[in-house]
DRENTI-223905 format. One record per residue (C-alpha): x, y, z; residue number from 0; chain. Coordinates in steps of 0.1 Angstrom, whole numbers, plus 5000, padded with zeros to 4 digits. Example, Ala and Ser with C-alpha at 12.3 -4.5 7.8 and 13.67 -1.06 7.14 Angstrom:
BEGIN
+------+------+------+------+--------+
|    X |    Y |    Z | nufi | drenlo |
+------+------+------+------+--------+
| 5123 | 4955 | 5078 |    0 |      A |
| 5137 | 4989 | 5071 |    1 |      A |
+------+------+------+------+--------+
This chain:
BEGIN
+------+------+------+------+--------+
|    X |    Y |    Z | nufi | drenlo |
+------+------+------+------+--------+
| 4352 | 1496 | 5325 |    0 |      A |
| 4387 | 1491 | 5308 |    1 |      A |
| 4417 | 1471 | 5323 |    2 |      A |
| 4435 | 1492 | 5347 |    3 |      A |
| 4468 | 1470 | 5325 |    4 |      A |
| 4453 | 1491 | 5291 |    5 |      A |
| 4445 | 1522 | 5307 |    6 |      A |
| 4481 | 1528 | 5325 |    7 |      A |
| 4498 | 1540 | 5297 |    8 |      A |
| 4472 | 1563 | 5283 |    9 |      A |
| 4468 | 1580 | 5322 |   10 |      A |
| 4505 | 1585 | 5324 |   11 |      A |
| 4504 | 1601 | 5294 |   12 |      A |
| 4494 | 1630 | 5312 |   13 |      A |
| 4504 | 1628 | 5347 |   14 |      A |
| 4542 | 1623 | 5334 |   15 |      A |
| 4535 | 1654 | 5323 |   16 |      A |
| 4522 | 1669 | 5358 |   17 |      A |
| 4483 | 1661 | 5350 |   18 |      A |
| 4462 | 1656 | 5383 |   19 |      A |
| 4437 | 1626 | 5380 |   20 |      A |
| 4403 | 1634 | 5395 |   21 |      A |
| 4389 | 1599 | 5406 |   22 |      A |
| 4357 | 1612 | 5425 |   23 |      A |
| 4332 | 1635 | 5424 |   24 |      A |
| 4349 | 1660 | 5450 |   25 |      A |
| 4380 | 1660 | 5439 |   26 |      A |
| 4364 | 1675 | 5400 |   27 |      A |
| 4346 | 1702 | 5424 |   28 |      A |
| 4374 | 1715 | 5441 |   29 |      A |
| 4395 | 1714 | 5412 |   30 |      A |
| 4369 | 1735 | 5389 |   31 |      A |
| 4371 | 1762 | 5422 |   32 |      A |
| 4407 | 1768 | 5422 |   33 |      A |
| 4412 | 1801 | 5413 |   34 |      A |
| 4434 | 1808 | 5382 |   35 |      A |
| 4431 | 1788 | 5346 |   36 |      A |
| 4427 | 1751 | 5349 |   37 |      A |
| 4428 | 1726 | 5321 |   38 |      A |
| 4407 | 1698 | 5322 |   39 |      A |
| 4414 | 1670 | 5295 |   40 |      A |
| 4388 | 1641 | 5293 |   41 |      A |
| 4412 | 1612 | 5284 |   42 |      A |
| 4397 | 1583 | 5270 |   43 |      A |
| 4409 | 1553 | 5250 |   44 |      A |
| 4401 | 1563 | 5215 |   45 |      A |
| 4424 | 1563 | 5187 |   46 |      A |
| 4422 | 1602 | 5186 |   47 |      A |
| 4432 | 1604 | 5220 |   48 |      A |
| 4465 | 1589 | 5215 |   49 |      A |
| 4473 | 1603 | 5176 |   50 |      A |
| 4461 | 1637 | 5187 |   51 |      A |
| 4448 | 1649 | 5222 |   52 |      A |
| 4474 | 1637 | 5243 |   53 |      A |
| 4502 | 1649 | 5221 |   54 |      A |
| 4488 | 1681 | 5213 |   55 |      A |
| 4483 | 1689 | 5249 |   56 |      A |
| 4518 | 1681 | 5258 |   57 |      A |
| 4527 | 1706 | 5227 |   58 |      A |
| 4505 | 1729 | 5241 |   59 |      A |
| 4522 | 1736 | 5278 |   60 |      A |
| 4558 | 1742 | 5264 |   61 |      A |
| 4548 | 1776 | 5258 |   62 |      A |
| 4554 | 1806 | 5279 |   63 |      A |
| 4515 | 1810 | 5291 |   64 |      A |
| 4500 | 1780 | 5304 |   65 |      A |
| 4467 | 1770 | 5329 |   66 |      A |
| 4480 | 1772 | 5367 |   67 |      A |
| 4464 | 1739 | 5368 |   68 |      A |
| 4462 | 1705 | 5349 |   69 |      A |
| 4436 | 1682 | 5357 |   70 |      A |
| 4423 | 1652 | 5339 |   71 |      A |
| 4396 | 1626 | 5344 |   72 |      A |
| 4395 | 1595 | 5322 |   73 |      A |
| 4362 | 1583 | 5299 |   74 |      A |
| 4348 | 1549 | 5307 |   75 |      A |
| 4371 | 1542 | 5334 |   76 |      A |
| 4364 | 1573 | 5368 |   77 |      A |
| 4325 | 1574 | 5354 |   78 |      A |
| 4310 | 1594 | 5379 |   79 |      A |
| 4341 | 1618 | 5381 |   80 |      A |
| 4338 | 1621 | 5341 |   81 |      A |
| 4299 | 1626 | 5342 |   82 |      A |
| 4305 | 1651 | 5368 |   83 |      A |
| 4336 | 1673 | 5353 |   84 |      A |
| 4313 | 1671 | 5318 |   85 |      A |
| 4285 | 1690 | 5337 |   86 |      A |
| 4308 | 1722 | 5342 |   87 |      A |
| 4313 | 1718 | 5304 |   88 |      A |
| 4274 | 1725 | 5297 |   89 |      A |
| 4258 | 1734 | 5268 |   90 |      A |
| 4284 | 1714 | 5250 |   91 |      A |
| 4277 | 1678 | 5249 |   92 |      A |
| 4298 | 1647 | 5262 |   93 |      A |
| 4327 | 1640 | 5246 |   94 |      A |
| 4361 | 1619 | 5247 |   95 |      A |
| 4386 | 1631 | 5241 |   96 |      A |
| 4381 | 1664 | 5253 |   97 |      A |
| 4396 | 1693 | 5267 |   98 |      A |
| 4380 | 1722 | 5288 |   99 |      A |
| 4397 | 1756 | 5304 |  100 |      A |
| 4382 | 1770 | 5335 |  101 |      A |
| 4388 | 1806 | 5344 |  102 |      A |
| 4380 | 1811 | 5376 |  103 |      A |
| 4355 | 1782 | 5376 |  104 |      A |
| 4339 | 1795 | 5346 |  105 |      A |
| 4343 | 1776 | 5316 |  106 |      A |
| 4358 | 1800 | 5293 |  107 |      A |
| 4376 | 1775 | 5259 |  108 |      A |
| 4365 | 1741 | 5250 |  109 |      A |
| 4375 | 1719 | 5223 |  110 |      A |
| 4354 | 1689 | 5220 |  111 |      A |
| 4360 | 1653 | 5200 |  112 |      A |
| 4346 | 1670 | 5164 |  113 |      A |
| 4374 | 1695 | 5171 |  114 |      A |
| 4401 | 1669 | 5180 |  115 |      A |
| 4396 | 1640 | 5156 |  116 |      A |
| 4412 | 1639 | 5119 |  117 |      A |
| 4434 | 1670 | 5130 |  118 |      A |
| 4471 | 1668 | 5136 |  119 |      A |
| 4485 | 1672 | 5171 |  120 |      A |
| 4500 | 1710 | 5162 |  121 |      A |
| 4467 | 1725 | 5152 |  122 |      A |
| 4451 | 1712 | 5186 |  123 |      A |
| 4483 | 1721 | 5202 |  124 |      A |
| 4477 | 1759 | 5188 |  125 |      A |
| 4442 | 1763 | 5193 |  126 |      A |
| 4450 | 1759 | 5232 |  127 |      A |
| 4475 | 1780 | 5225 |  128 |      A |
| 4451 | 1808 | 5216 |  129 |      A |
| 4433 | 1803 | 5244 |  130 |      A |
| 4460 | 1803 | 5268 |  131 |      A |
| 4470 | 1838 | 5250 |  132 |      A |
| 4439 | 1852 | 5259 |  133 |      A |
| 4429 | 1839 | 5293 |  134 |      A |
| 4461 | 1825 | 5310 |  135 |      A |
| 4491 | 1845 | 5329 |  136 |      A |
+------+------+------+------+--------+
């Protein structure tokens, strides 16, 4: 478990940016139902997190399509809520940082770490892109 002190600045990363945190187990469950496109980012504290997920996410929604819902539970920190959200993104293993989009509760685009790491935020930012194109309003 990290600091809550550490952690602050990496969570409101996202929720500055209208993310909902998912702290429990229900909360992941009724967030995966919701019909429409939801967008669930596994934050964590790794370097690649900060140089590349989180920014390329916020690069991603200023774009005319976008999920109806973002949603993000945090790695090492909301375990059972992480754990949980992780086994909607089976057969692709755990990973953090990540980032999953739900259509309908059906996983339907995910980018995992080895997708993430040593890339720069704008080719993240328009591989959700392409999916957003393709599955979002």
């Amino acid at each position: 478990m990290y600091p809550p002190e550490l952690v602050k600045p990496m969570r409101e990363d996202l929720t500055r940016i209208g993310f909902k945190e998912l702290h429990t187990v229900e909360e992941v469950d009724q967030a995966i139902a919701q019909k429409g496109t939801t967008l669930v980012v596994v934050n964590s504290v790794c370097g690649c997190a900060a140089a590349n997920a989180r920014p390329a996410v916020r690069i991603s929604l200023d774009h005319d399509k976008k999920p109806d819902h973002l949603v993000t539970v945090f790695a090492g920190v909301d375990r059972e809520a992480t754990d949980h959200a992780r086994d909607y993104m089976v057969p692709f293993p755990p990973s953090s940082p990540s980032m999953a989009l739900f259509k309908d509760g059906e996983l339907v685009h995910m980018l995992e770490r080895h997708h993430i790491e040593g890339r720069p935020a704008e080719m993240i930012a328009d591989n959700l892109i392409d999916a957003y194109d393709e599955f979002c309003k």
